[in-house]
mmCIF file as gemmi writes it, N, C-alpha and C atoms, coordinates in Angstrom:
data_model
loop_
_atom_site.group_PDB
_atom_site.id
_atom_site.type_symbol
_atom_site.label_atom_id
_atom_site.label_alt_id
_atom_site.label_comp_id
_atom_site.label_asym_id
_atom_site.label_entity_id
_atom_site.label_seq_id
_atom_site.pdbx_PDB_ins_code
_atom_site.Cartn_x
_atom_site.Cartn_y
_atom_site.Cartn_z
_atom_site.occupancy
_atom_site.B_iso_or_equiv
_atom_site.pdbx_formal_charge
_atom_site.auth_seq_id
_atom_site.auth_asym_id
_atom_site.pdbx_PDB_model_num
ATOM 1 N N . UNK Axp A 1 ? 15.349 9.111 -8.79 1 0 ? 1 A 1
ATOM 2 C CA . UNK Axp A 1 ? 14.107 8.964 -8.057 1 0 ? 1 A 1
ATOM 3 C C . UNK Axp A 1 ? 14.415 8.403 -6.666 1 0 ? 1 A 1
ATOM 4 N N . UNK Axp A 2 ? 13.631 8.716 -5.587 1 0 ? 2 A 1
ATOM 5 C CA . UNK Axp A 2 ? 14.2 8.724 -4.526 1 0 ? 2 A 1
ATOM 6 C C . UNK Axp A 2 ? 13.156 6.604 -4.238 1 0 ? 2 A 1
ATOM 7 N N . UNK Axp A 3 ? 14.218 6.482 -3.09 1 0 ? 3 A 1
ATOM 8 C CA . UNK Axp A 3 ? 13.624 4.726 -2.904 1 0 ? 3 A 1
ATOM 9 C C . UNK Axp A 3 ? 12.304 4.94 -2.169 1 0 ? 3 A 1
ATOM 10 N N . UNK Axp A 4 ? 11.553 4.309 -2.66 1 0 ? 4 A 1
ATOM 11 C CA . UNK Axp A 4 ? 10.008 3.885 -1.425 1 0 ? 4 A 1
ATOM 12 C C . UNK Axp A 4 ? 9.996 3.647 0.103 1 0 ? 4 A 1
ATOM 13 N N . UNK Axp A 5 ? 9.599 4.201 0.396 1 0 ? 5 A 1
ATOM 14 C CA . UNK Axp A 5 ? 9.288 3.412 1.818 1 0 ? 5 A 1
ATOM 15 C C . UNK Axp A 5 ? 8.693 2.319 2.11 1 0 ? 5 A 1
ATOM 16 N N . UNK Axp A 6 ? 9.058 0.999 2.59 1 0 ? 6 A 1
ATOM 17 C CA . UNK Axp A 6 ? 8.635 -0.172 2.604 1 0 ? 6 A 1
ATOM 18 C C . UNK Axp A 6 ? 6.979 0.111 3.275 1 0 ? 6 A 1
ATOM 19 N N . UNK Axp A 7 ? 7.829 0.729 4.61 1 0 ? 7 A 1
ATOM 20 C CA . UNK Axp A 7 ? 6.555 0.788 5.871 1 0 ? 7 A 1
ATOM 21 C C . UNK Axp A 7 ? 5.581 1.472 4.864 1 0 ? 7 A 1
ATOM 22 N N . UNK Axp A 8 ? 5.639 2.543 4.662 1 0 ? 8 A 1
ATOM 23 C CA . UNK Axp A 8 ? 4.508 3.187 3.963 1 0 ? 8 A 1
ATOM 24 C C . UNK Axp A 8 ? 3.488 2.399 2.805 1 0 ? 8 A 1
ATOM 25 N N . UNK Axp A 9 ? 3.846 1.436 1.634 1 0 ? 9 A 1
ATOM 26 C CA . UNK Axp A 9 ? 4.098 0.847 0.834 1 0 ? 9 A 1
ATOM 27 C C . UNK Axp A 9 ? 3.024 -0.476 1.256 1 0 ? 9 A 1
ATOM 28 N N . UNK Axp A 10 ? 3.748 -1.188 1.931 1 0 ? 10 A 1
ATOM 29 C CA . UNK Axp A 10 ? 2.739 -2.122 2.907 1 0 ? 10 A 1
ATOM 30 C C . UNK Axp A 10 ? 1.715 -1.532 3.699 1 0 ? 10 A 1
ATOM 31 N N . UNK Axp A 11 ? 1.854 -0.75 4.46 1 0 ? 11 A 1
ATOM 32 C CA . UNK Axp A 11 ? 0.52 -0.195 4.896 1 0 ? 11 A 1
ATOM 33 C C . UNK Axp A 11 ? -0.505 0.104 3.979 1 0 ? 11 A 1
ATOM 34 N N . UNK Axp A 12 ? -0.327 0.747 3.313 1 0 ? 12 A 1
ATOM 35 C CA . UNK Axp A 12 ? -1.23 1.092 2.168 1 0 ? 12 A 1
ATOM 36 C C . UNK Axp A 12 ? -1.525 0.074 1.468 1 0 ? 12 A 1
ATOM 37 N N . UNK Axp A 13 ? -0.937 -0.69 1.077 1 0 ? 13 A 1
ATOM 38 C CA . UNK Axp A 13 ? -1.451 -2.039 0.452 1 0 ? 13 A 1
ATOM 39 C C . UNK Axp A 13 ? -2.493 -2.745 1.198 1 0 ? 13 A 1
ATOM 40 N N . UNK Axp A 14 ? -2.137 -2.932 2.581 1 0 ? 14 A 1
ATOM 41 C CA . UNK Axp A 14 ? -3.073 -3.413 3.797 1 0 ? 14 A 1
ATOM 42 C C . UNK Axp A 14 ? -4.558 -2.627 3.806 1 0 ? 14 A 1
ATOM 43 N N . UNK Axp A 15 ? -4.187 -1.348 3.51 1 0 ? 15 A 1
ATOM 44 C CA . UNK Axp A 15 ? -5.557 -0.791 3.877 1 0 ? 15 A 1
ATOM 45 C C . UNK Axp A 15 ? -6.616 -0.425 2.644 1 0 ? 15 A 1
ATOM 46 N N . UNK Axp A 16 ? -5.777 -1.25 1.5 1 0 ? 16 A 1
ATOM 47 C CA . UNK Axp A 16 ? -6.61 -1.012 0.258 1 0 ? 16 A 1
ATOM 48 C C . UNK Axp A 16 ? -7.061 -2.793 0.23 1 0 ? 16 A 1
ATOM 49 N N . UNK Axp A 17 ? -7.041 -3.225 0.729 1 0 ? 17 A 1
ATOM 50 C CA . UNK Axp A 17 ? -7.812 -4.685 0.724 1 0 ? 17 A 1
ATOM 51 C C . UNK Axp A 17 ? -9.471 -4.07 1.616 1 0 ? 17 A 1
ATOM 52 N N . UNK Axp A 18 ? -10.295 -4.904 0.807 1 0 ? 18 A 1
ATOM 53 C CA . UNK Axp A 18 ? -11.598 -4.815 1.4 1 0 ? 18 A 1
ATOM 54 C C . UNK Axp A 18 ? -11.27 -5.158 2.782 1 0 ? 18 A 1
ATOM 55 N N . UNK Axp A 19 ? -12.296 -4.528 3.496 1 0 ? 19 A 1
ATOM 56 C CA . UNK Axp A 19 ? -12.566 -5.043 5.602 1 0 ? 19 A 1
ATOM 57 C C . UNK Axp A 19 ? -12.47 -6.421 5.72 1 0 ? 19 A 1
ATOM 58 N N . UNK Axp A 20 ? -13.132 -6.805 4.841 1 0 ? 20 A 1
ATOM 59 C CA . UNK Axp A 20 ? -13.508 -8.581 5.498 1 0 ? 20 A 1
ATOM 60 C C . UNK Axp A 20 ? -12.219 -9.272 5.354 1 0 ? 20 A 1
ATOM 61 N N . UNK Axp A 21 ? -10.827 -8.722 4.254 1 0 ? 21 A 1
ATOM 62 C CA . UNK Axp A 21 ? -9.894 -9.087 3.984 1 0 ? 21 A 1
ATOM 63 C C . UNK Axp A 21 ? -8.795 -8.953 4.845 1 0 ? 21 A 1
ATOM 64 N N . UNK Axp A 22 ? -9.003 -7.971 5.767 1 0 ? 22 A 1
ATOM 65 C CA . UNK Axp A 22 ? -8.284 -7.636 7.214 1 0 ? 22 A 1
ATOM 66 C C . UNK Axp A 22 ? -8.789 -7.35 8.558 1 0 ? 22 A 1
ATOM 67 N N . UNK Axp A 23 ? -9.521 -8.525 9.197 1 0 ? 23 A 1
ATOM 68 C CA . UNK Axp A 23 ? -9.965 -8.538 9.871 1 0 ? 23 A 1
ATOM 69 C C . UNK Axp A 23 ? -9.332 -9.448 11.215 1 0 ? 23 A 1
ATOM 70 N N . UNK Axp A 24 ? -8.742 -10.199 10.863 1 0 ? 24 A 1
ATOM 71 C CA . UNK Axp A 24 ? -7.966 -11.149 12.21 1 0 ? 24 A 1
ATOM 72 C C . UNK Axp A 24 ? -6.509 -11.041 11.881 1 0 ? 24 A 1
ATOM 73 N N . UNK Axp A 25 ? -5.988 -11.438 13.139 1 0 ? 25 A 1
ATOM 74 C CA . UNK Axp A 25 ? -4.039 -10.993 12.534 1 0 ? 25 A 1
ATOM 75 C C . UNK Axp A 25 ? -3.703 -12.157 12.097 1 0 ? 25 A 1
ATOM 76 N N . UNK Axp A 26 ? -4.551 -13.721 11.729 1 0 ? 26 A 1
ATOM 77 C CA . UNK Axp A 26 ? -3.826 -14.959 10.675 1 0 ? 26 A 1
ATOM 78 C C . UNK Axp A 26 ? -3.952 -14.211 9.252 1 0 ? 26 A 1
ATOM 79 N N . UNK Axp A 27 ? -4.943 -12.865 9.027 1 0 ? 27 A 1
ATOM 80 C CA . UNK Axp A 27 ? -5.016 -12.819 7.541 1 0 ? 27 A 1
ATOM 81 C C . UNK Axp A 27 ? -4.047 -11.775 8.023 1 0 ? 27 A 1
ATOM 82 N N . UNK Axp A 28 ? -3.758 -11.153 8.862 1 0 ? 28 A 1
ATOM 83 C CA . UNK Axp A 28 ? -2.57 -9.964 8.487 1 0 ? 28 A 1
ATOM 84 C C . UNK Axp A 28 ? -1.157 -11.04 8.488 1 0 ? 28 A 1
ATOM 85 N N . UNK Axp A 29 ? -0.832 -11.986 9.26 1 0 ? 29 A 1
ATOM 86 C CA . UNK Axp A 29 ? 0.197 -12.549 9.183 1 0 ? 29 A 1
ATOM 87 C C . UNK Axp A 29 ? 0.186 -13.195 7.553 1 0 ? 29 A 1
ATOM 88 N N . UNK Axp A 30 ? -0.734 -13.948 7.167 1 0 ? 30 A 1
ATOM 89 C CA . UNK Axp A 30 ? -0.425 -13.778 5.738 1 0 ? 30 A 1
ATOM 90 C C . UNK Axp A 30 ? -0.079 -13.104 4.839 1 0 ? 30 A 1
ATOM 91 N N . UNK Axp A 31 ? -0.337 -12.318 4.613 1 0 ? 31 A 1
ATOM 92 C CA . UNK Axp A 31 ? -0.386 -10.595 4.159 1 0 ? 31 A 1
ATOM 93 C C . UNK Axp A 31 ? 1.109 -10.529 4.578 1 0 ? 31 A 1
ATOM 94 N N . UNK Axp A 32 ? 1.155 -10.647 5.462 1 0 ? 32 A 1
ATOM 95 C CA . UNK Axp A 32 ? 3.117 -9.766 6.268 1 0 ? 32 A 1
ATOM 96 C C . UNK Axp A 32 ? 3.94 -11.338 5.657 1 0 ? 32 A 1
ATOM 97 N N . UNK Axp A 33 ? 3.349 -11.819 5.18 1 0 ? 33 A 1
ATOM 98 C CA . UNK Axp A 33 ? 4.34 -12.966 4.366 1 0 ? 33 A 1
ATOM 99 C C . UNK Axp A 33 ? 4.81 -12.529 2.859 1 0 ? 33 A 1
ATOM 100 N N . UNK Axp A 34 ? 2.996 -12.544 2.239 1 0 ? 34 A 1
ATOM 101 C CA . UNK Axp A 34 ? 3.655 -12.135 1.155 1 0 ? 34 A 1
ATOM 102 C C . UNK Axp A 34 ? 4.135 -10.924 0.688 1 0 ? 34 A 1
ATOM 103 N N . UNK Axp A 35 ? 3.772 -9.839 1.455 1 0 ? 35 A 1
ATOM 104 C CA . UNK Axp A 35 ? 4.479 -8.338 1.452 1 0 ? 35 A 1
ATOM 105 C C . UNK Axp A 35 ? 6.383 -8.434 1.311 1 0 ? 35 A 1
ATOM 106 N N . UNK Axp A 36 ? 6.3 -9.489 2.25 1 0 ? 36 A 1
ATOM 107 C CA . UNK Axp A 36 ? 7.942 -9.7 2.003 1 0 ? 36 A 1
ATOM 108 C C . UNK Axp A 36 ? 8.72 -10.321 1.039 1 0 ? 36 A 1
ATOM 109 N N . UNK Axp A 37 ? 7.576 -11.012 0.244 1 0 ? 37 A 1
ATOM 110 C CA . UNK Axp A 37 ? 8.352 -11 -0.94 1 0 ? 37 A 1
ATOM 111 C C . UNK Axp A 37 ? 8.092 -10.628 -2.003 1 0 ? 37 A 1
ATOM 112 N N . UNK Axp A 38 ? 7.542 -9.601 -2.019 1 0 ? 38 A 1
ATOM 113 C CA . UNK Axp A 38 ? 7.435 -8.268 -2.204 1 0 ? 38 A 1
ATOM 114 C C . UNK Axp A 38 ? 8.667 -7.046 -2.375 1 0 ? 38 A 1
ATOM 115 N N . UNK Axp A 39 ? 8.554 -6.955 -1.306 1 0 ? 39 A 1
ATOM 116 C CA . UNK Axp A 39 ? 9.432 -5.772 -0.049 1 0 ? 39 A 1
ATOM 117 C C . UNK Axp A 39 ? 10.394 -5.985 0.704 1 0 ? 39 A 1
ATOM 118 N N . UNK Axp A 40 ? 11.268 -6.325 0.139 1 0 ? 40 A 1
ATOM 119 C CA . UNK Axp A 40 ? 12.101 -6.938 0.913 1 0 ? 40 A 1
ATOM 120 C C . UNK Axp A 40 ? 12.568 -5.626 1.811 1 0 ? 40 A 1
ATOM 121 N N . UNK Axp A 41 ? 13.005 -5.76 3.549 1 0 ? 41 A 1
ATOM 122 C CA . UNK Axp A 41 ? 13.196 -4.865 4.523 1 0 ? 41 A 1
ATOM 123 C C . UNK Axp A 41 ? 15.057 -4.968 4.803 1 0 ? 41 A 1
ATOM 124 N N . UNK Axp A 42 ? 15.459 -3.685 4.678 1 0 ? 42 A 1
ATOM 125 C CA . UNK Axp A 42 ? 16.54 -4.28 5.632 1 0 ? 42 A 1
ATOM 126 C C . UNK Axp A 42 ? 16.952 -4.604 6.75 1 0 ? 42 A 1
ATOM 127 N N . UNK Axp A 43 ? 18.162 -5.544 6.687 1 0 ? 43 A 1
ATOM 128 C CA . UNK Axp A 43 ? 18.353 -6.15 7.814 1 0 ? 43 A 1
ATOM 129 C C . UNK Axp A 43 ? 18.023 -5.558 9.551 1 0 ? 43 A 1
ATOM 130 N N . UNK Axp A 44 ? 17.645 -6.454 10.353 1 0 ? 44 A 1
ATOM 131 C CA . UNK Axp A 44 ? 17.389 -5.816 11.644 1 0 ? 44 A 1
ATOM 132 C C . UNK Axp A 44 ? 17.444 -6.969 12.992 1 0 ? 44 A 1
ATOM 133 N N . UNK Axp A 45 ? 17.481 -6.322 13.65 1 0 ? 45 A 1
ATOM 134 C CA . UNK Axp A 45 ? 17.914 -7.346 14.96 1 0 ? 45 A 1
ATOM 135 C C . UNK Axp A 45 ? 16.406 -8.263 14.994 1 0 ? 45 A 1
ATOM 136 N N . UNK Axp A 46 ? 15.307 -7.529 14.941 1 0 ? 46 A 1
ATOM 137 C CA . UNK Axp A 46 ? 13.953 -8.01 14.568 1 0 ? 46 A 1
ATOM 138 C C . UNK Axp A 46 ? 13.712 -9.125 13.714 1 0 ? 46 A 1
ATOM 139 N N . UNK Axp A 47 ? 12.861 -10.144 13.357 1 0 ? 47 A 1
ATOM 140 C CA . UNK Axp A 47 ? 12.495 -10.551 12.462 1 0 ? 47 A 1
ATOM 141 C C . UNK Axp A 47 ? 11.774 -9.435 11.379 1 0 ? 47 A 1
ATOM 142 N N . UNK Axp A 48 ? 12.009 -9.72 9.955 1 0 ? 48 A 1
ATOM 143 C CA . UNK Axp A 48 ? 10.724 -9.121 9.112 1 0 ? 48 A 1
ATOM 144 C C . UNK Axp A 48 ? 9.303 -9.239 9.388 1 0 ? 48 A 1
ATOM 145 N N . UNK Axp A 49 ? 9.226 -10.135 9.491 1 0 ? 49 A 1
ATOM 146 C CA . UNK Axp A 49 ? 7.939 -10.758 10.279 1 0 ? 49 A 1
ATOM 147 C C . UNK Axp A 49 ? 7.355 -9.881 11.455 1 0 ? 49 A 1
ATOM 148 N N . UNK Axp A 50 ? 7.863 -9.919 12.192 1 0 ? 50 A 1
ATOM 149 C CA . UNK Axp A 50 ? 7.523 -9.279 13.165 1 0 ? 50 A 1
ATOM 150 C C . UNK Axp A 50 ? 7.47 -7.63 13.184 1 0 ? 50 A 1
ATOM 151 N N . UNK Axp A 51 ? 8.392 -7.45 12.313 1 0 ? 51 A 1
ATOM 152 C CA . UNK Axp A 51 ? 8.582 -5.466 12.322 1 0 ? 51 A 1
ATOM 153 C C . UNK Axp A 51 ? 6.976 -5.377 11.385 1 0 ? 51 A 1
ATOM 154 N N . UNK Axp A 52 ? 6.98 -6.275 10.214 1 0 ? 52 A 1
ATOM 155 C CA . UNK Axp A 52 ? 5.597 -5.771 9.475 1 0 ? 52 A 1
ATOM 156 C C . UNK Axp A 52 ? 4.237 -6.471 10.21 1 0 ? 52 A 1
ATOM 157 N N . UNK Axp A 53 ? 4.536 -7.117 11.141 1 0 ? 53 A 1
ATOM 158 C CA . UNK Axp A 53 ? 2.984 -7.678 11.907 1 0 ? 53 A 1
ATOM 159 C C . UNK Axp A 53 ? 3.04 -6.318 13.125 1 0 ? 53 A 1
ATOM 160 N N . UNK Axp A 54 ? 3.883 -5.805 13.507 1 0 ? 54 A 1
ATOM 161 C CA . UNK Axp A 54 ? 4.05 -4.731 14.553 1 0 ? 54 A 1
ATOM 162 C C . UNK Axp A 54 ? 3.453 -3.443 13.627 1 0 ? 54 A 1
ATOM 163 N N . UNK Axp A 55 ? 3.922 -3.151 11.994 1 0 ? 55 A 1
ATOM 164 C CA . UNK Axp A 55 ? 2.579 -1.965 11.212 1 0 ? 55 A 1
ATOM 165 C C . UNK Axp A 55 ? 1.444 -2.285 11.257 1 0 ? 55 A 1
ATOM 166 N N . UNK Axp A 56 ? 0.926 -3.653 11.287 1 0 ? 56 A 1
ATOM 167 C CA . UNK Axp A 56 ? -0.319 -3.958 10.852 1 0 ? 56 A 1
ATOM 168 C C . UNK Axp A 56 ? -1.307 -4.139 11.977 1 0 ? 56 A 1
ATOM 169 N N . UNK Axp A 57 ? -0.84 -4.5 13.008 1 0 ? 57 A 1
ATOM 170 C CA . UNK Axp A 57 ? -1.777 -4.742 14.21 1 0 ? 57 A 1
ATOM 171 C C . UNK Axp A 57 ? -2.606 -3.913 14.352 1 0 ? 57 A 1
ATOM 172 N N . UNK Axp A 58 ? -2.018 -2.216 14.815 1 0 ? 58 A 1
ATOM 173 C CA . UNK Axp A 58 ? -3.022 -1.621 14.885 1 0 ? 58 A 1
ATOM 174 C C . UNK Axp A 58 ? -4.203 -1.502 14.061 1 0 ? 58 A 1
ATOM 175 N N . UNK Axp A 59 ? -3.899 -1.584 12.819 1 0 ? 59 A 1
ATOM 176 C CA . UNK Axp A 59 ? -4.982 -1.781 11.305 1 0 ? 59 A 1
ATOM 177 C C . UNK Axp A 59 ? -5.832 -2.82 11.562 1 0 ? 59 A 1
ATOM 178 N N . UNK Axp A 60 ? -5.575 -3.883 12.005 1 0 ? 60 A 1
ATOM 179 C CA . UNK Axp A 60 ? -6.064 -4.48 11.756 1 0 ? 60 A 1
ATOM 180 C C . UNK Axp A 60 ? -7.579 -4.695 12.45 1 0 ? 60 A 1
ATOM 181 N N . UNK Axp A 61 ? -8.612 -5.019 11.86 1 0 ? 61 A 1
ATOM 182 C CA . UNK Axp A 61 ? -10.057 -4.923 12.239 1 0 ? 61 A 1
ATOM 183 C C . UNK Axp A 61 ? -10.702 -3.747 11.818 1 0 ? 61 A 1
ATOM 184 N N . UNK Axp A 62 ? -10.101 -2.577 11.388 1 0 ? 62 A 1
ATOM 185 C CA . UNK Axp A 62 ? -10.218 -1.42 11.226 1 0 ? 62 A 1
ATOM 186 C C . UNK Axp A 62 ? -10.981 -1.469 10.08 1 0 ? 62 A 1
ATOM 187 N N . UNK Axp A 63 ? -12.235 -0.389 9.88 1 0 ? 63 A 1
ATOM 188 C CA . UNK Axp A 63 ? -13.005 -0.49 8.883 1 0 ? 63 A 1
ATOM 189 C C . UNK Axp A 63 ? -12.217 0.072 7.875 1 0 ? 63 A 1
């Protein structure tokens, strides 16, 4: 079976939470916490943090 895509994986998780549940980026930065331990990403010059708050931004507020 082929591996998941993290990005994909988390997004979708993000966008299956009710609206009111993703509405400011302190609840997406929460969210991009516990996704990671979760999901763990591989290594990158980036923080994790930051590569999964960089999927979510645009989402975020989004009905």
């Amino acid at each position: 079976m082929a591996k998941s895509n993290p990005r994909r994986t988390i997004i979708r998780e993000w966008m299956s939470l009710t609206p009111e549940k993703r509405q400011s980026s302190r609840q997406a930065l929460t969210f991009a916490d516990a996704a990671l331990q979760r999901h763990p990403l591989p290594r990158s010059r980036r923080g994790a943090r930051e590569i999964v708050m960089a999927w979510l931004r645009p989402r975020t507020g989004r009905p």
